[in-house]
N, CA, C and O atoms as a MOPAC input file, in Angstrom:
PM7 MOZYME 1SCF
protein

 N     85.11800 1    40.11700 1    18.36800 1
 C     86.46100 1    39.56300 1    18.34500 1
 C     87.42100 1    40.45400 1    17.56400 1
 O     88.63400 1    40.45600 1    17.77100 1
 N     86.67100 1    41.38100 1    16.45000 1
 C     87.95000 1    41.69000 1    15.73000 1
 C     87.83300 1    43.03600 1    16.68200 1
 O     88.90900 1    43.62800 1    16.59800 1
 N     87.02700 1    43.65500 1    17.45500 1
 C     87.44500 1    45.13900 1    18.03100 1
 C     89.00600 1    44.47500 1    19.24300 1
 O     89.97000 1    45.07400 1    19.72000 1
 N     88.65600 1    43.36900 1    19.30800 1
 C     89.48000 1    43.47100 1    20.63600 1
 C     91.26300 1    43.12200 1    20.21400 1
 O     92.34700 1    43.40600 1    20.72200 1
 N     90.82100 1    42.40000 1    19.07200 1
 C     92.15000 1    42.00400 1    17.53400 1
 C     93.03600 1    43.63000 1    17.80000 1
 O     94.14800 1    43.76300 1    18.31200 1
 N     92.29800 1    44.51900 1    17.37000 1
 C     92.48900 1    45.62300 1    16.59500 1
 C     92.62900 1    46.28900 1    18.19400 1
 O     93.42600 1    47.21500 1    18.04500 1
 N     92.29300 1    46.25000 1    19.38700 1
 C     92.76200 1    47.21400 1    20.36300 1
 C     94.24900 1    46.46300 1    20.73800 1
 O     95.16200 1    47.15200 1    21.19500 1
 N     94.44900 1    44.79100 1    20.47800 1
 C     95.38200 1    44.78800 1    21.26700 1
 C     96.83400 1    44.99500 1    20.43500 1
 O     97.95100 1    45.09800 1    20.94000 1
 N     96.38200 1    45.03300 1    18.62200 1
 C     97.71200 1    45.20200 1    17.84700 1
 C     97.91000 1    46.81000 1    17.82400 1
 O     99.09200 1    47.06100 1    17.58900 1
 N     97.06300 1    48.07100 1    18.00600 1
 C     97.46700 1    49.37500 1    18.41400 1
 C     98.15300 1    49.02900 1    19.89900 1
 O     99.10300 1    49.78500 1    20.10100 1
 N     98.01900 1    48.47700 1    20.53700 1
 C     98.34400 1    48.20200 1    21.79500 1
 C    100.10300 1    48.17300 1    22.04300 1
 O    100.94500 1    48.79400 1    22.69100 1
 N    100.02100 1    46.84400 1    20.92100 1
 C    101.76100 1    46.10200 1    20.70800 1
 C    102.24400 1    47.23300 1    20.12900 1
 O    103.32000 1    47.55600 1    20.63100 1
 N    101.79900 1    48.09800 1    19.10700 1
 C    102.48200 1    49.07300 1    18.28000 1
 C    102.68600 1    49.94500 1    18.98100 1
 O    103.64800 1    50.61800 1    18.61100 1
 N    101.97000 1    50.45300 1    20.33100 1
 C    102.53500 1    51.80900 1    21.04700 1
 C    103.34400 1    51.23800 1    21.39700 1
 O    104.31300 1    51.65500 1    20.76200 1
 N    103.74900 1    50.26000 1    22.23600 1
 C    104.33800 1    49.57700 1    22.96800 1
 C    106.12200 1    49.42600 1    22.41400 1
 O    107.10900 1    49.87900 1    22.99500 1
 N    106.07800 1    48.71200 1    21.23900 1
 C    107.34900 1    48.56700 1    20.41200 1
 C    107.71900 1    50.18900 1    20.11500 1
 O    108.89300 1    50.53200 1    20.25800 1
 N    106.66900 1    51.22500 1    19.68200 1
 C    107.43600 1    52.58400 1    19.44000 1
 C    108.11000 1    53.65000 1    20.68400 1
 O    108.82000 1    54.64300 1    20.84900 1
 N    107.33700 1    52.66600 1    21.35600 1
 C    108.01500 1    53.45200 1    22.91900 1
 C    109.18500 1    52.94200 1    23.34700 1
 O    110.13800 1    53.56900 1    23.81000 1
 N    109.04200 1    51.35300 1    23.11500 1
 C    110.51900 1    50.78100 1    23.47400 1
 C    111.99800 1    51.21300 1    22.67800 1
 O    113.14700 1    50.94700 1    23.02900 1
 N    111.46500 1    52.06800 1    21.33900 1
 C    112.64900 1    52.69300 1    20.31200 1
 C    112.83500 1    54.01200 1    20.96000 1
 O    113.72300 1    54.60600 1    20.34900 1
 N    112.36800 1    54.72500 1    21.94700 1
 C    112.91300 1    56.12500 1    22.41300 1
 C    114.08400 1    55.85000 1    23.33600 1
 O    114.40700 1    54.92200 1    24.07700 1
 N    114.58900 1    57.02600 1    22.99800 1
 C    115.91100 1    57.26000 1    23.77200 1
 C    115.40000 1    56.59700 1    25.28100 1
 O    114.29900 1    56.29200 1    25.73800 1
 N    116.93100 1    56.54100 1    25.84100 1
 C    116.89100 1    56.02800 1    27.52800 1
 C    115.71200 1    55.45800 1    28.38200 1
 O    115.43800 1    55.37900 1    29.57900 1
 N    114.90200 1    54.94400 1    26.67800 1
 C    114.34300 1    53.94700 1    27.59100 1
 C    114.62400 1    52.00900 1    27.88300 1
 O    114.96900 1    51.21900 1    27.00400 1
 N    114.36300 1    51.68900 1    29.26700 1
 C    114.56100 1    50.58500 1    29.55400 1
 C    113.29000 1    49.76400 1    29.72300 1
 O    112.08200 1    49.99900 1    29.75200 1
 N    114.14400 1    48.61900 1    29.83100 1
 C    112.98500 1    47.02100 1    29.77500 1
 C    113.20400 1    46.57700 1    31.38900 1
 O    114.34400 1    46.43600 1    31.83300 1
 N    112.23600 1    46.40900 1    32.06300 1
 C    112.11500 1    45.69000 1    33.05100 1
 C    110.98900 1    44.08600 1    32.44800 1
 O    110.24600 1    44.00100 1    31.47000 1
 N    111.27400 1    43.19400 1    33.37700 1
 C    110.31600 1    42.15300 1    33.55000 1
 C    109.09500 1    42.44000 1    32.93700 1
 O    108.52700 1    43.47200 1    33.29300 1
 N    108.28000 1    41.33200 1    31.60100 1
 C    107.05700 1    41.38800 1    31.60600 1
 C    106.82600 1    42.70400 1    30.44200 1
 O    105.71400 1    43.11500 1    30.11100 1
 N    108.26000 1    43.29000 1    29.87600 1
 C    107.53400 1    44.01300 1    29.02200 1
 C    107.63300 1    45.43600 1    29.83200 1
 O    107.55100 1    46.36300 1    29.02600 1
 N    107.74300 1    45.76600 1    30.81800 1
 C    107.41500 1    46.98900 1    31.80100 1
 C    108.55100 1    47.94000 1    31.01700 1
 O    109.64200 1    47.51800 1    30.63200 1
 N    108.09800 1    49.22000 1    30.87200 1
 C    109.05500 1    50.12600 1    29.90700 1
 C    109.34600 1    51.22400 1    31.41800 1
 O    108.68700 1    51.55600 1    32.40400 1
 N    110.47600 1    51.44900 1    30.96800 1
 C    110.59900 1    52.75700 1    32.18600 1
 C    112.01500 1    53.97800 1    31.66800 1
 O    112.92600 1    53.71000 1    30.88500 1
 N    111.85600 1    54.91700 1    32.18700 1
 C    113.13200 1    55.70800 1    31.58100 1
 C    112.82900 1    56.87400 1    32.84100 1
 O    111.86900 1    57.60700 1    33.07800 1
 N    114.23500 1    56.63200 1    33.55200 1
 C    114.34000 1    57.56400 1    34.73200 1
 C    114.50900 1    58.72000 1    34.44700 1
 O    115.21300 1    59.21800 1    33.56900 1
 N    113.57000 1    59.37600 1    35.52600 1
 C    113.61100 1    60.97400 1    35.23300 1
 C    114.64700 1    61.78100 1    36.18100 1
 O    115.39300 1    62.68300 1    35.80100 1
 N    114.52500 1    61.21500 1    37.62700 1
 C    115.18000 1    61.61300 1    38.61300 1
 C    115.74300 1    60.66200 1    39.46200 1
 O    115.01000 1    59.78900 1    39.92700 1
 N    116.89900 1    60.69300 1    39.73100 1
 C    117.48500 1    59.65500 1    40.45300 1
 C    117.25500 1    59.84400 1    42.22200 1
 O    117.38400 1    60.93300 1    42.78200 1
 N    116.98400 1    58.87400 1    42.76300 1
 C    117.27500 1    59.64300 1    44.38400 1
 C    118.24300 1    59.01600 1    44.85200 1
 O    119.19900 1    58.92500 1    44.08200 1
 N    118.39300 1    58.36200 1    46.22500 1
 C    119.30200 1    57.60200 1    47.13100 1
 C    119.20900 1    56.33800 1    47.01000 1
 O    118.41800 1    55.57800 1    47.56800 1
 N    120.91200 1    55.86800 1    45.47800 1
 C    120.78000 1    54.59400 1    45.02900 1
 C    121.24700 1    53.50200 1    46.37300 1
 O    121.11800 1    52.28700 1    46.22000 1
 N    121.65700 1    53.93900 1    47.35100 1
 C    122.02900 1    53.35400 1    48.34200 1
 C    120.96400 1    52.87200 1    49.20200 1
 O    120.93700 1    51.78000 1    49.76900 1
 N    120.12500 1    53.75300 1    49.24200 1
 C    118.44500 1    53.23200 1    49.98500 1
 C    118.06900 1    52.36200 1    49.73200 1
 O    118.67500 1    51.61500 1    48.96400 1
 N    116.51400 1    51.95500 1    50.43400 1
 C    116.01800 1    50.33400 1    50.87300 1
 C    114.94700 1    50.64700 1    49.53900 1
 O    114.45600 1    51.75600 1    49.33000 1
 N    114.69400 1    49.41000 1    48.68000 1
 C    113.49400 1    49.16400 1    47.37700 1
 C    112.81200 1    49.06000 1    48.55700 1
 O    113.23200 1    49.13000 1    49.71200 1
 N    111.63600 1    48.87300 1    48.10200 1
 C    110.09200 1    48.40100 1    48.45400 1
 C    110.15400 1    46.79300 1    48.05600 1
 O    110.70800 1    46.32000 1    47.06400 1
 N    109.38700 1    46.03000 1    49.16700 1
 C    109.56000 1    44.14200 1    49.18500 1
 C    108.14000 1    44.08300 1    48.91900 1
 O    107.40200 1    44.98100 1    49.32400 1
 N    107.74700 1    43.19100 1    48.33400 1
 C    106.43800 1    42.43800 1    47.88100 1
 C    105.04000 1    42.91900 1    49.07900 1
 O    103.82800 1    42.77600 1    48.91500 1
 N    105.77200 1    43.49900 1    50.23400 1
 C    104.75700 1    43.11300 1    51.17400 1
 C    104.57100 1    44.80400 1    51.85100 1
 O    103.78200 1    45.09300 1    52.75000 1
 N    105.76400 1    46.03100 1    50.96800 1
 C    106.07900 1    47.14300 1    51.60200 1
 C    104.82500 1    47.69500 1    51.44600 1
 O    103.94700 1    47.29700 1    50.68100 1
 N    104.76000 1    49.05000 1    52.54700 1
 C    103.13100 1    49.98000 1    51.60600 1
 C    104.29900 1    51.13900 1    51.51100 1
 O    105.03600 1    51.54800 1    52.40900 1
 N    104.23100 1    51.49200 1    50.27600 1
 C    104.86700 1    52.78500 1    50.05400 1
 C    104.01700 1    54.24000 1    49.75900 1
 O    102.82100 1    54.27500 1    50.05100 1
 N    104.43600 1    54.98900 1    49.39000 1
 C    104.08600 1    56.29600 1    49.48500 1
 C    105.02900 1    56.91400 1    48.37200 1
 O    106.24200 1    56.92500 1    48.16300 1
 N    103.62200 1    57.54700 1    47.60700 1
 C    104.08500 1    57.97300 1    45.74500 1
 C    103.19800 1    58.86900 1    45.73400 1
 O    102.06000 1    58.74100 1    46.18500 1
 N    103.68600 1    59.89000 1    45.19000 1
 C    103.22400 1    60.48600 1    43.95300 1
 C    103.36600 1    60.14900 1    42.63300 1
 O    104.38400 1    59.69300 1    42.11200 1
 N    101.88200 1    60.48500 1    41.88900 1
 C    102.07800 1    59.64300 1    39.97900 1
 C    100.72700 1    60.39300 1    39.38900 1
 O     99.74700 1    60.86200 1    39.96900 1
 N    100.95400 1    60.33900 1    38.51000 1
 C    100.18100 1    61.02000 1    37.23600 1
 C     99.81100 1    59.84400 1    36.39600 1
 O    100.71100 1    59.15200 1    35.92100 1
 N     98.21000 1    59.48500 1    36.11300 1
 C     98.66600 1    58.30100 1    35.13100 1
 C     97.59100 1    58.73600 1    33.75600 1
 O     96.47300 1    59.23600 1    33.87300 1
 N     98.34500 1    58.35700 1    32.36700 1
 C     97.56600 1    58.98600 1    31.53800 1
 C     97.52700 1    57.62900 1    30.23800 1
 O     98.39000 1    56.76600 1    30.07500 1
 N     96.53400 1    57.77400 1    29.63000 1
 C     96.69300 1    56.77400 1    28.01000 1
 C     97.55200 1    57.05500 1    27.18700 1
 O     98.34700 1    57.98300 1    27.33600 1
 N     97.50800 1    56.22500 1    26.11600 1
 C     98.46700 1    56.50700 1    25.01700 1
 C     97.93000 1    57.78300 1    24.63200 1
 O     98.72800 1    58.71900 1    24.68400 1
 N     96.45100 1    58.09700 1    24.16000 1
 C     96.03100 1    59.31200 1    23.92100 1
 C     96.48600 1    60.27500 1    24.36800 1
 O     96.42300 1    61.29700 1    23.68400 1
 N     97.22300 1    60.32900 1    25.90600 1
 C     97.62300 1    61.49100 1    26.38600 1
 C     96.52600 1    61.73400 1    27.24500 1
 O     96.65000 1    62.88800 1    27.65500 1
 N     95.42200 1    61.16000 1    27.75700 1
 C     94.00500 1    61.80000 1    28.55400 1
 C     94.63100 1    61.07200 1    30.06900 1
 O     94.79100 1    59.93100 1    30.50300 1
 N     94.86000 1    62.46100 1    30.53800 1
 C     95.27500 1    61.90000 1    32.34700 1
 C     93.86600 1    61.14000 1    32.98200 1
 O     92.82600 1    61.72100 1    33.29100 1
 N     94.10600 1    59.88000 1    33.06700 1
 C     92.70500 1    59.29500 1    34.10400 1
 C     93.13100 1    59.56200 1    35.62600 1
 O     92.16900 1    59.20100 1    36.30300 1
 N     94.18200 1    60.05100 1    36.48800 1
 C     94.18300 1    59.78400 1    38.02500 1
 C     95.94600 1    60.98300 1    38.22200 1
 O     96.97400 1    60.79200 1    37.57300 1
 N     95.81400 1    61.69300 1    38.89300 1
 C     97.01000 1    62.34900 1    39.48400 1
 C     96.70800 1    62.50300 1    40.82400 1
 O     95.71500 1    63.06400 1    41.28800 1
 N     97.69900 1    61.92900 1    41.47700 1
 C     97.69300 1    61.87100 1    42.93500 1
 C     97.86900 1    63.51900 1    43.58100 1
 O     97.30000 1    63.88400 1    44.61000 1
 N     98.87700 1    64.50300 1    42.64900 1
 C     99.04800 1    65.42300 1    43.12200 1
 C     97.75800 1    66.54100 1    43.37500 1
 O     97.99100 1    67.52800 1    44.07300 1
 N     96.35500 1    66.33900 1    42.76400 1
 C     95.25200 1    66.86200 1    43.29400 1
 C     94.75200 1    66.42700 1    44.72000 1
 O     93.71700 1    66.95400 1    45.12600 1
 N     95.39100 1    65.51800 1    45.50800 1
 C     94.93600 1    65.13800 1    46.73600 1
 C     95.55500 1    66.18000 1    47.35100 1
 O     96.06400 1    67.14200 1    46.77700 1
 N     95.49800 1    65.94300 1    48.76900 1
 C     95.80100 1    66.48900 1    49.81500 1
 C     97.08100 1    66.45300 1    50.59500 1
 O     97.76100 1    67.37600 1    51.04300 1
 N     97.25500 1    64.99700 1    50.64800 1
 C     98.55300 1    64.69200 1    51.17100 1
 C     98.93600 1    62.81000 1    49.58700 1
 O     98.17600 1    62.46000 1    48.68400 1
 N     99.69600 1    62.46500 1    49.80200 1
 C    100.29900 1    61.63700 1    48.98800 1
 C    100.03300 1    60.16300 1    49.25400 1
 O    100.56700 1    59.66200 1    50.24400 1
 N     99.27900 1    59.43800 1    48.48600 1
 C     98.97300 1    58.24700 1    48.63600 1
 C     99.63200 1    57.08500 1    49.18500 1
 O    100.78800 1    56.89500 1    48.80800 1
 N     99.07600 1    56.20300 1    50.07100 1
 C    100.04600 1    54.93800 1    50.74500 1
 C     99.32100 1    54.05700 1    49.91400 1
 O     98.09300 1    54.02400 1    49.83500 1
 N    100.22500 1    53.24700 1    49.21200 1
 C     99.20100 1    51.97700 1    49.10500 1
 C    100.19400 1    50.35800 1    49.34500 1
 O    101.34700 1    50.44900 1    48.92500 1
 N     99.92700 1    49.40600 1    49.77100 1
 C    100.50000 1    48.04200 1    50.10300 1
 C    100.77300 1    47.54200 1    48.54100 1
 O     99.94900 1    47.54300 1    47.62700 1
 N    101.73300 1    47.24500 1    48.50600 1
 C    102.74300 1    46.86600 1    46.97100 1
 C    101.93900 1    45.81800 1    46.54900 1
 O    101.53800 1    45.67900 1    45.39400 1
 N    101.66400 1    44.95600 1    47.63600 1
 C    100.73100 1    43.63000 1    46.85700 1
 C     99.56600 1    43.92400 1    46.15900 1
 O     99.21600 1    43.09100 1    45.32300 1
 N     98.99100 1    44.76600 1    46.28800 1
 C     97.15300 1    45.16500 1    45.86700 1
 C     97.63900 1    45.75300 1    44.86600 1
 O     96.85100 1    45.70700 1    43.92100 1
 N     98.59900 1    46.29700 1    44.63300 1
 C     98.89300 1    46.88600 1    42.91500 1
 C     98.83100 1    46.51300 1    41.80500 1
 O     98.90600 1    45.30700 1    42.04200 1
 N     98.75900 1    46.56900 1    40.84200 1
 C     98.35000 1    46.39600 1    39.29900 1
 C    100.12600 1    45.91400 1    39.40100 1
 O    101.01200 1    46.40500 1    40.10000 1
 N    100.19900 1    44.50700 1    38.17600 1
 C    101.77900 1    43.89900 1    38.41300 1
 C    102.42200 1    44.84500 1    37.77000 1
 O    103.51900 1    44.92200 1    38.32300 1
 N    102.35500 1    45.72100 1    36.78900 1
 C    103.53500 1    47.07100 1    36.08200 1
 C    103.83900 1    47.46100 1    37.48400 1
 O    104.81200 1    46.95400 1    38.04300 1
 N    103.27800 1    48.09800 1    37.93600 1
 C    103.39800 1    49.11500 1    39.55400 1
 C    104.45800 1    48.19300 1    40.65100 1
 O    105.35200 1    48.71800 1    41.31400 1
 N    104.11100 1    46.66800 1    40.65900 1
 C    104.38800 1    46.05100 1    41.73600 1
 C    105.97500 1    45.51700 1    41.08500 1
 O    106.91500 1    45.65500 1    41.86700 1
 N    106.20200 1    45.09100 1    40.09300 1
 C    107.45800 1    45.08100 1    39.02000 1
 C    108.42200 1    46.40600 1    38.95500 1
 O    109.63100 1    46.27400 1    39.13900 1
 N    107.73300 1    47.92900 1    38.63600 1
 C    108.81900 1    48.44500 1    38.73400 1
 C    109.12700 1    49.13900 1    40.30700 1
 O    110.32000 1    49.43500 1    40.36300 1
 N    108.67600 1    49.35000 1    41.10300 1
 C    108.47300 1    49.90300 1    42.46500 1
 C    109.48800 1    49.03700 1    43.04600 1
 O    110.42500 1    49.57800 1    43.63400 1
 N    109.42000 1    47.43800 1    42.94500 1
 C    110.40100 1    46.73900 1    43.95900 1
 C    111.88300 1    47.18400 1    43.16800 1
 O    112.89400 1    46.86100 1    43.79200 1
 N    112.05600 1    47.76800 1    42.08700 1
 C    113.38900 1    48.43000 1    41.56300 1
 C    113.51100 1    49.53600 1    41.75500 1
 O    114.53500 1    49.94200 1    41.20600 1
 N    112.61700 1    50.81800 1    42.63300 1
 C    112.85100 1    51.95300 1    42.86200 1
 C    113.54600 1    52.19500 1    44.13000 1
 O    113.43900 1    51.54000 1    45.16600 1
 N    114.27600 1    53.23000 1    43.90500 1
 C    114.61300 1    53.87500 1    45.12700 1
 C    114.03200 1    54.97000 1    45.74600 1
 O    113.44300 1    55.82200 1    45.08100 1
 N    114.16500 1    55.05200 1    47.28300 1
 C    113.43300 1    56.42600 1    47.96700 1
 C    113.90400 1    57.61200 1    47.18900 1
 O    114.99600 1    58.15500 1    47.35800 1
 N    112.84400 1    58.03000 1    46.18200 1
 C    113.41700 1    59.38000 1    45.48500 1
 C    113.57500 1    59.11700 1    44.20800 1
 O    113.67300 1    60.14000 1    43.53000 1
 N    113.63600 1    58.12400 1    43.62100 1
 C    113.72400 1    58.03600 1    42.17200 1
 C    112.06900 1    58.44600 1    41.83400 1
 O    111.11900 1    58.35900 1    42.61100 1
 N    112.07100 1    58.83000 1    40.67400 1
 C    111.21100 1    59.36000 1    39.66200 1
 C    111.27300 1    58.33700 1    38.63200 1
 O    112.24100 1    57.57900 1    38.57400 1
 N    110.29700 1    58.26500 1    37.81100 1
 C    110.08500 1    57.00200 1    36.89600 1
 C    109.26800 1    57.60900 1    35.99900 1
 O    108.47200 1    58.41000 1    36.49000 1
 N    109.23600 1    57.44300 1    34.73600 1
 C    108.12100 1    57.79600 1    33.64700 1
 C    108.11400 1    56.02800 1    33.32700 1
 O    109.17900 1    55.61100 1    32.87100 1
 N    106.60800 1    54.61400 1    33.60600 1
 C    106.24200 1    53.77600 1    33.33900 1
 C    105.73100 1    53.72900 1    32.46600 1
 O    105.15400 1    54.78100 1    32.19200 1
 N    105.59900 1    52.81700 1    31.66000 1
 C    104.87400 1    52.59500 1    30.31000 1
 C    104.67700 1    50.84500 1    30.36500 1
 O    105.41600 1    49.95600 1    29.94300 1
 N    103.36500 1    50.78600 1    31.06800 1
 C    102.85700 1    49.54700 1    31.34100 1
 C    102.10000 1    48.84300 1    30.42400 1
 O    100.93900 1    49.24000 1    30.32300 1
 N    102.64400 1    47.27600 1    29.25000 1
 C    101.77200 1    46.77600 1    29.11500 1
 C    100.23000 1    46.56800 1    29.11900 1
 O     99.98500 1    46.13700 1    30.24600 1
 N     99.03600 1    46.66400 1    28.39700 1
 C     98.09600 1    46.26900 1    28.99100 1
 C     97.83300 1    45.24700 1    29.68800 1
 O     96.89600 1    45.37400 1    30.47500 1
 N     98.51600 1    43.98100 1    29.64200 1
 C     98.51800 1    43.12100 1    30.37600 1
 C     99.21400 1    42.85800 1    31.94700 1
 O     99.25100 1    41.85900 1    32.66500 1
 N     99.69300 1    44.12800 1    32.09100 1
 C    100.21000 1    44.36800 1    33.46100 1
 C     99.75500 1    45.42200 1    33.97700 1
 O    100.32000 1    46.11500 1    34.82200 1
 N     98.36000 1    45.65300 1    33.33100 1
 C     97.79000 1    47.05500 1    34.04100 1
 C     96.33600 1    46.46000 1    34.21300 1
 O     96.16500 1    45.72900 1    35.18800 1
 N     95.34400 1    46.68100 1    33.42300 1
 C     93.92500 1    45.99900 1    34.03400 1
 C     93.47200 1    45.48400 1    33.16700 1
 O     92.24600 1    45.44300 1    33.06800 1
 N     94.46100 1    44.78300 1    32.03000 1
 C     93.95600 1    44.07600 1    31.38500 1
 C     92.68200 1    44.16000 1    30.24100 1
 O     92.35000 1    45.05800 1    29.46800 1
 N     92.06400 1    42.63900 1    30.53500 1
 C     90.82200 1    42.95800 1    29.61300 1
 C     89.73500 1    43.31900 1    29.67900 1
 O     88.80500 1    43.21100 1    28.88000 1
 N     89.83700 1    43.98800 1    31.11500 1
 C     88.56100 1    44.46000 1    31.94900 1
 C     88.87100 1    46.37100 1    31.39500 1
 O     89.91100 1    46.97800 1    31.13800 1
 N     87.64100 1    46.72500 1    31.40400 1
 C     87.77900 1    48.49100 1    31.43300 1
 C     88.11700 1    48.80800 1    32.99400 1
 O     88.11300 1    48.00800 1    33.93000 1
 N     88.36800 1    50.00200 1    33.01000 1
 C     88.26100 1    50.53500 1    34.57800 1
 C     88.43900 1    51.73700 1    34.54000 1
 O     89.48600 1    52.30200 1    34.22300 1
 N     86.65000 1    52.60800 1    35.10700 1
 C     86.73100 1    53.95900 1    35.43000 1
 C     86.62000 1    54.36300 1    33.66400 1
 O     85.92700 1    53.97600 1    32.72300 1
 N     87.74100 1    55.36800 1    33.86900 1
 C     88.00700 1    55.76400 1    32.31600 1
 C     88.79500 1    55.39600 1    31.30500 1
 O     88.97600 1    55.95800 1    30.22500 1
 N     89.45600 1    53.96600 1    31.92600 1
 C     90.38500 1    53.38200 1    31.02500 1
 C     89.83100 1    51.93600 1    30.51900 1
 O     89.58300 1    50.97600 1    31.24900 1
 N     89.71800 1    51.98600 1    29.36700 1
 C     89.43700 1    51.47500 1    28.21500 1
 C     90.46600 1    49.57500 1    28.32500 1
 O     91.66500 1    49.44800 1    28.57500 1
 N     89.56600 1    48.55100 1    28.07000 1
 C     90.34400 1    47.26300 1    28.33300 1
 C     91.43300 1    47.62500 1    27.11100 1
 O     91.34200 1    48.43100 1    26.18500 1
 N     92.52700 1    46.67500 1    27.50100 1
 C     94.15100 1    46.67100 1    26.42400 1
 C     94.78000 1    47.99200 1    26.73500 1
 O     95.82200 1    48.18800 1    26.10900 1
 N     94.48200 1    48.75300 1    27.38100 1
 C     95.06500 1    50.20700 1    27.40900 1
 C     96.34000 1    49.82600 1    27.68300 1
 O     96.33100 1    48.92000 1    28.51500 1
 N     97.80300 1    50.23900 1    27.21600 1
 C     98.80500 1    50.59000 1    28.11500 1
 C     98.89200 1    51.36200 1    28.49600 1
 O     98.67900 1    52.28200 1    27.70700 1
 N     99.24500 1    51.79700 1    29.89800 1
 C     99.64500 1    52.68400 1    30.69300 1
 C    100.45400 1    53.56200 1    31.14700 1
 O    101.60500 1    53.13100 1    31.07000 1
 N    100.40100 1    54.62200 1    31.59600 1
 C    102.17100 1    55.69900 1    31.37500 1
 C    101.75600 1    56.48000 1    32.54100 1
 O    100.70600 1    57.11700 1    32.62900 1
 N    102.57500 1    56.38500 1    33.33600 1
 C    102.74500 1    56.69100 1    34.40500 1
 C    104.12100 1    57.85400 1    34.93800 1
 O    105.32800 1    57.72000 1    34.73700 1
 N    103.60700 1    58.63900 1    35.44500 1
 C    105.39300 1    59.19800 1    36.25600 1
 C    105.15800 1    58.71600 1    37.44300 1
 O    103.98500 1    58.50100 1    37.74800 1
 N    106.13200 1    58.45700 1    38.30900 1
 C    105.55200 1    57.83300 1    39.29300 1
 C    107.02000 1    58.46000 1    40.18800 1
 O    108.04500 1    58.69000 1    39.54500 1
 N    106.98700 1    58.61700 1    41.21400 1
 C    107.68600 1    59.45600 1    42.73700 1
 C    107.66900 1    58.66500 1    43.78000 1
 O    106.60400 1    58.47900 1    44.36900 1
 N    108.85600 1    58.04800 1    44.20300 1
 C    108.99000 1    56.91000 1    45.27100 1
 C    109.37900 1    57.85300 1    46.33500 1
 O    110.56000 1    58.16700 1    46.48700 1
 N    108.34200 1    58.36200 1    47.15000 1
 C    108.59000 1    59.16800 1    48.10600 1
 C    109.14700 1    58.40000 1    49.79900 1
 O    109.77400 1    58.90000 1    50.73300 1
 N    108.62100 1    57.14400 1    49.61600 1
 C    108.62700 1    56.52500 1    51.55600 1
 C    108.39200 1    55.10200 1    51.17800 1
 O    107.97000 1    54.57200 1    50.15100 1
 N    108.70200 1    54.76000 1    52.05700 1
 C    108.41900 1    52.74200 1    52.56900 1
 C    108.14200 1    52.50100 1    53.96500 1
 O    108.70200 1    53.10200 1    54.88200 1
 N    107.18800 1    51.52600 1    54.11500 1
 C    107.39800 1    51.62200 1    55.46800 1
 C    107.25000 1    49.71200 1    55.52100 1
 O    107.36100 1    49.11400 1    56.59100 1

């Protein structure tokens, strides 16, 4: 009980020191974001039900990248609903072409479960590239 005490108050503390950097914003739920690149604010978001198409880099507070899409081949589709809720929260606010640096809650990323190489309570930090919708 107290390891999980002690992962989730480092947790709140990245969390609050990230929310004190410059140009960054609050979405829903805690979701931190601070735009990197703007694209076409006139374009269509992504709806609860879109599959979009991103490029993203996602790494720990440590800084240890667990997943970059840009080692694939071509650029990931995935259906907005099956997403982790940080992803599915800030995506329906992106535009085709905006760029995003995320900084997801652990509780809007995978929680109290581990996964792969990420550690339960982790928050998450993401750049993330709203390339398509369909």
């Amino acid at each position: 009980m107290a390891k999980k005490d002690e992962l989730k108050e480092k947790a709140a503390a990245f969390m609050a020191a990230e929310a004190e950097k410059p140009d960054m914003q609050k979405l829903d739920a805690g979701v931190l974001y601070k735009v990197l690149h703007k694209g076409k604010e006139s374009g269509a978001t992504p709806r609860p039900n879109s599959v979009v198409t991103v490029h993203y880099k996602g790494t720990l507070m440590n800084g240890k990248e667990f997943d970059n899409s840009r080692k694939q081949r071509t650029p990931p589709a995935f259906r907005l609903s099956e997403l982790i809720t940080g992803w599915k929260i800030a995506l329906t606010k992106m535009h085709v072409g905006d760029k995003w640096l995320l900084i997801i809650p652990w509780n809007m990323g995978y929680g109290t479960r581990p996964c792969g190489d990420i550690p339960a309570f982790s928050p998450l930090i993401f750049e993330i590239e709203l390339l398509g919708i369909a």
